[in-house]
C-alpha positions in Angstrom: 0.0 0.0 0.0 1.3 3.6 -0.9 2.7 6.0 1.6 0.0 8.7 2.7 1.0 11.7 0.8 1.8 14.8 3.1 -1.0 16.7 1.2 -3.3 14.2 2.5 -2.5 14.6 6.6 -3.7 18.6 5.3 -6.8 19.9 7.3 -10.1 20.5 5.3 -10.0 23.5 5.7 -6.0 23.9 4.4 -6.9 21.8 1.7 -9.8 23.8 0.6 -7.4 26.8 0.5 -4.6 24.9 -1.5 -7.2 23.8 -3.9 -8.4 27.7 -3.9 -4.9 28.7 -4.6 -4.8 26.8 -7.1 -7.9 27.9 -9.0 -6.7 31.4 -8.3 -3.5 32.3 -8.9 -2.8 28.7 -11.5 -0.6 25.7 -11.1 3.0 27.4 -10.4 4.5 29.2 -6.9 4.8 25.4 -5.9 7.8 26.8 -2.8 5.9 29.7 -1.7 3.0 27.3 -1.1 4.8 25.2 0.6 6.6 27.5 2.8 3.1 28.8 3.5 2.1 25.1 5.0 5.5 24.8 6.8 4.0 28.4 8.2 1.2 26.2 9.2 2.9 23.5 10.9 3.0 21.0 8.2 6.0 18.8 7.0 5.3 19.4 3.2 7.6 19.9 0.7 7.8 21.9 -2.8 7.8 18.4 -4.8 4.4 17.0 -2.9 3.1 20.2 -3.8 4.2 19.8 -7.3 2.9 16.4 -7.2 -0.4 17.6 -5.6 -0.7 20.3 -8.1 -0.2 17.6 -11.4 -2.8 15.8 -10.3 -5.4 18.5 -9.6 -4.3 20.1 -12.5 -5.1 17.3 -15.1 -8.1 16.5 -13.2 -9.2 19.8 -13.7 -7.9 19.7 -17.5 -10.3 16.1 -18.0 -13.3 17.8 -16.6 -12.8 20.6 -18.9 -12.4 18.6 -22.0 -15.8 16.4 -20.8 -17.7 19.6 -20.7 -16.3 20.9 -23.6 -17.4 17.8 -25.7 -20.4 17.6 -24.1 -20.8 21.7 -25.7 -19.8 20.3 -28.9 -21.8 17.3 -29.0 -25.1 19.4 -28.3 -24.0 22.0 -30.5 -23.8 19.1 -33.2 -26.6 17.7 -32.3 -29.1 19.1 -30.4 -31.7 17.5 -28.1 -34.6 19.8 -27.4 -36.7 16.7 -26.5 -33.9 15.2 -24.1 -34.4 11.9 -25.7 -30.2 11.3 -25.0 -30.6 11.9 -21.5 -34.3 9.5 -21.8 -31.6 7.0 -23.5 -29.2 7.6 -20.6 -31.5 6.7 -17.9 -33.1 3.7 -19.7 -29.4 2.3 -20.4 -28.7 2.4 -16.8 -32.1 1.1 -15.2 -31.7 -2.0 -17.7 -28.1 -2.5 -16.0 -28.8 -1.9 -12.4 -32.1 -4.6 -13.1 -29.3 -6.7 -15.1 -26.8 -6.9 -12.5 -30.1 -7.4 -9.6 -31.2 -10.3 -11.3 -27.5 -11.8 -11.5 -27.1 -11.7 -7.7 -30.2 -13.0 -7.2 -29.5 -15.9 -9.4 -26.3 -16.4 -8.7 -25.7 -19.5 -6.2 -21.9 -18.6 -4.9 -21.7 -21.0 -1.9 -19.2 -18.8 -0.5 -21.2 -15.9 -0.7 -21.5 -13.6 2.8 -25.5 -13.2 3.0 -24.5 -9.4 4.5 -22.6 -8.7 1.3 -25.6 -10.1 -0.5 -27.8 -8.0 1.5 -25.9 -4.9 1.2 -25.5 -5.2 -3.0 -29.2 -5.7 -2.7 -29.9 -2.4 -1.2 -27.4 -0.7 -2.8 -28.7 -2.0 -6.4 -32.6 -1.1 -5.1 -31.4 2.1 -4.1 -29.8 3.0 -8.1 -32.9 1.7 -9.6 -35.5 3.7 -7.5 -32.6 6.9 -8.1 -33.1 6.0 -11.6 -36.9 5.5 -11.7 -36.9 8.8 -9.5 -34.7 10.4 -12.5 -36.5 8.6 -15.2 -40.4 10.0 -14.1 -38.4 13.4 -13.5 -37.4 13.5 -17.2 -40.9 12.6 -18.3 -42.4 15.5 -16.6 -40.2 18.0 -17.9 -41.0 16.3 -21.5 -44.6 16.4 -21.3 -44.5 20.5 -20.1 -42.2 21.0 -22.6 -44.9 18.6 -25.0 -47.8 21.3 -23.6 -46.0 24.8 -23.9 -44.9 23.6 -27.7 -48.9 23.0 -28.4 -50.1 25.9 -26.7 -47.5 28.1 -28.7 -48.8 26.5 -32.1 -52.4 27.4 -31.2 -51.0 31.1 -30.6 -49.6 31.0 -33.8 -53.2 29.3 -35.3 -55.0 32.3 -33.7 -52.6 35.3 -35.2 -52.7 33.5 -38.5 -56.6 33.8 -38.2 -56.8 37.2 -37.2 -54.0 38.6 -39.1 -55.3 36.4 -42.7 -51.8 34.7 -43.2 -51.8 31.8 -45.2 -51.4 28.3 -44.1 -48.1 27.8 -45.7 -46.9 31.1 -44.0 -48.2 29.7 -40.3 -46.4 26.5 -41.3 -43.3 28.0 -42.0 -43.7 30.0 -38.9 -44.4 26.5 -36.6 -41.4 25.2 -38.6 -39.0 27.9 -37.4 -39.9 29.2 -34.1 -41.7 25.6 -33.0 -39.2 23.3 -35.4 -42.8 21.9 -35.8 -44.7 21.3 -38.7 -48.4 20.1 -39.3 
């Protein structure tokens, strides 16, 4: 087992303000900061800072490419409907029931009934977070499903009152709606 890093013994509340430090003023000034923790009390020198730093720093750099292709990716393809995120959820609640039924049916002897017991919760637990999620996502698609009708009955009465044509309200449904009827 690896040595506890020096960074790890910090306090919460020293670690918070490392990782604030970080954020603030980038990933460089690696001896002041750790003069600053010597300051402090702390036995840390410039290269577990250094090391520290790496690690927060590419952590920080994966995060940002995730959200960056996840910009992309909706800009690419967007998903008004949220029928990825519909996909997302049903991928997961077929796994978590997948991997529920595989316990259950599986006959391991040396099996600790408490371990049993605990996956069991633990995999109840992600379904009904999923189901939870799941009844969430179908709410928000059925108010989104309502305000999209009620707009095109808008649009039905100016076209009446104003004596548009029907191929001018369609074209107006298609662009402001990205309906048609």
């Amino acid at each position: 087992m690896a040595r506890e890093s020096s960074i790890d013994l910090l306090s919460a509340e020293d670690k918070s303000w490392l990782d604030k430090r970080f954020m603030d003023q980038g990933f460089c000034g690696y001896e002041e900061i750790a003069n600053i923790l010597q300051e402090r009390g702390y036995n840390v020198s410039k290269s577990s800072v250094h090391r520290y730093g790496q690690k927060v720093e590419q952590k920080l750099a994966a995060v940002q490419a995730s959200t960056q292709a996840a910009m992309m990716i909706a800009d690419a393809a967007p998903d008004d409907s949220d029928m990825r995120s519909s996909a997302v959820l049903s991928l997961v609640q077929t796994e978590l029931f997948n991997a529920l039924i595989a316990l259950q049916e599986s006959e391991n002897p040396d099996a600790d009934p408490a371990d049993r017991i605990m996956l069991m919760a633990k995999a109840g637990k992600g379904i009904a977070e999923i189901s939870k999620a799941s009844v969430n996502q179908k709410k928000w698609e059925s108010e989104v499903k309502e305000r999209v009708q009620a707009a095109a009955k808008e649009v039905d009465k100016i076209v009446k009152k104003s004596g548009l044509s029907k191929e001018t309200a369609n074209e107006i449904r298609k662009q402001i709606l990205g309906i048609t009827s």
